[in-house]
C-alpha positions in Angstrom: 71.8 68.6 194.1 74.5 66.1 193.9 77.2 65.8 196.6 80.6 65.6 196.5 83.3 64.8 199.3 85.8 66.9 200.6 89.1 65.5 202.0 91.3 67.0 203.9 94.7 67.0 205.8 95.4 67.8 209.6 97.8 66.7 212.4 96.6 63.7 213.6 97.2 64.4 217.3 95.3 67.7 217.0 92.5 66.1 215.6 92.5 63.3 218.1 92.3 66.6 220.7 89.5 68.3 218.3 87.5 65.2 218.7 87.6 65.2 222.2 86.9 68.7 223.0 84.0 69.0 220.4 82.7 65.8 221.8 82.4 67.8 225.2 80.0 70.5 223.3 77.9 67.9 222.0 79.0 68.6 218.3 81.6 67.3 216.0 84.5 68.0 213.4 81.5 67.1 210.6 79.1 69.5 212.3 81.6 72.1 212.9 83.2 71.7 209.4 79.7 72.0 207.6 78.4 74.9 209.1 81.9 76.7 208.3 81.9 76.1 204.7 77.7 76.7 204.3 79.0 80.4 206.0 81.9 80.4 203.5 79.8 79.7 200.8 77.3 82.4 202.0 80.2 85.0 202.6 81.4 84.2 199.2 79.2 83.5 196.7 76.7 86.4 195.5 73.0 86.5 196.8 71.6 86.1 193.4 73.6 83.4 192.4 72.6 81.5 195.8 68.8 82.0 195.5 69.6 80.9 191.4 70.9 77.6 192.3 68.6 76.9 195.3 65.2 77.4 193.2 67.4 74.8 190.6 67.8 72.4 193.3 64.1 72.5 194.4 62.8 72.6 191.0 64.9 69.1 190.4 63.6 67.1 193.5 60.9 65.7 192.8 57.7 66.0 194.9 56.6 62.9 197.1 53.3 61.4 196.2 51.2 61.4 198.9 50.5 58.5 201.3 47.9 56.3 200.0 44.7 56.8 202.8 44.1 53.5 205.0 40.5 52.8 204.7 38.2 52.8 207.0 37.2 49.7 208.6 33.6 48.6 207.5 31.2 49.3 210.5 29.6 45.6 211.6 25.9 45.5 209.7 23.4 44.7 212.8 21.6 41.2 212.8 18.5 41.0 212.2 16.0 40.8 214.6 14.2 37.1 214.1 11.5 37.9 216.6 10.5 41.4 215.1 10.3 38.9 211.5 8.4 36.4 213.3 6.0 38.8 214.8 5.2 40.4 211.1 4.4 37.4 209.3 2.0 36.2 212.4 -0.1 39.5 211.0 
């Protein structure tokens, strides 16, 4: 499915505090704001309608092929014995 950007508006000077407090929980204002609206968009929009557009979106990607396999390196052919050849045509 194709994304779209939000924008939004907030006091600068409580974001800049946001930032800093979030940073301390290892997370973020993107983290924290995505998982908000994926649970308003849960609490909100009708089961049926969610598994509707979710088989949509994973009938439209498309599959990857699959990796091409490396080949297998040749194994060295073994010389030829020249005395066991020798020997034989002495017979």
């Amino acid at each position: 499915m194709e994304k779209i950007e939000i924008t939004l508006s907030f006091d600068s000077e409580k974001m800049e505090a946001l930032v800093i407090y979030l940073k301390k929980e290892n997370s973020s204002v993107q983290n924290k704001m995505d998982e908000a609206l994926r649970q308003l968009y849960e609490q909100t929009v009708p089961e049926p309608v969610r598994e509707y557009l979710d088989a949509k979106s994973a009938a439209a990607r498309p599959k990857r092929p699959p990796r091409p396999s490396q080949p297998k390196a040749a194994a060295p052919k073994p010389a030829a014995d020249s005395t066991k050849q020798e020997k034989e045509g002495d017979v």
